[in-house]
N, C-alpha and C positions, 0 to 999 in steps of 0.2 A: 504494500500500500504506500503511495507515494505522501510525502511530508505536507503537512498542512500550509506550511509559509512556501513550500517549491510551486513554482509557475505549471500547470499544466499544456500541453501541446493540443493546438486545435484539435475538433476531433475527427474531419478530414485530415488530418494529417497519421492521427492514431489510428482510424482505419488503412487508411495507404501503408500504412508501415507493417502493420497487421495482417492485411491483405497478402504483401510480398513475403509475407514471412510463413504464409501458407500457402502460398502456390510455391515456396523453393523447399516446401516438405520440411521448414525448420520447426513451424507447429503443425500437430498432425488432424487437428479436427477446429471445425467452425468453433465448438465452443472454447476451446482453446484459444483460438485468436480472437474472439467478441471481449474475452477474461482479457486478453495483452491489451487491446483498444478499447477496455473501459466502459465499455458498452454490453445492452442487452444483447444475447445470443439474436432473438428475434430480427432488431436493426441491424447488426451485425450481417444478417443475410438477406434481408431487405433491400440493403445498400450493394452487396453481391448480385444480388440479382436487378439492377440499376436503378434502385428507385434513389433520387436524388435524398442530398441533407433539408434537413428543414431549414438554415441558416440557406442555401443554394434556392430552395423552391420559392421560399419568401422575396431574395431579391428580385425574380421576375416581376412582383408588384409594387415595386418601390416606384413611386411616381418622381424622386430626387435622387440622386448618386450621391457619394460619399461628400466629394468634393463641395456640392452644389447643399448638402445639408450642413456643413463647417460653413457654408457663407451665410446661410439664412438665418444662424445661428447669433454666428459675430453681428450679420447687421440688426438682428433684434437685439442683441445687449447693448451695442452700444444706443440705439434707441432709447431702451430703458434704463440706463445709466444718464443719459442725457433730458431725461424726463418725461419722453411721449413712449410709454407703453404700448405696444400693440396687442390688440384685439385679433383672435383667431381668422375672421373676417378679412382684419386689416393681412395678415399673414398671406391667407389664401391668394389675397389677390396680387401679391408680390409677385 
């Protein structure tokens, strides 16, 4: 079990590494490598058999990108730092 204060690895990433560690025969069964990547046996094979991450499936409906949500971000604080609070409304229409 990994330390409380250690950083954990995406879990795309724990899958991937899980994954190659069972197809080169180094763990010999799904439940085995679902236990290495930290994850339900179930998703573990879910994901084997292509169903995307939920962190992957959700971005398809992001109506902003990463970049484009750090702006809208910064220009509402500094807004409400500067005194004119915006309204969801006011947001939207940005």
């Amino acid at each position: 079990m990994s330390n409380q204060n250690e950083e954990r690895l995406p879990e795309s990433v724990r899958f991937q590494e899980a994954l190659d560690m069972h197809n080169s025969e180094a763990i010999s069964t799904h439940t085995d490598a679902a236990t290495a990547a930290e994850m339900p046996r179930s998703t573990f094979l879910h994901r084997v058999h292509g169903r995307r991450s939920a962190e992957d499936y959700n971005k398809g409906y992001q109506l902003l990108n990463t970049a484009e949500e750090g702006i809208l971000v910064w220009y509402c604080d500094i807004l409400q730092k500067t005194g004119f609070p915006q309204s969801v409304k006011d947001v939207l229409s940005i």
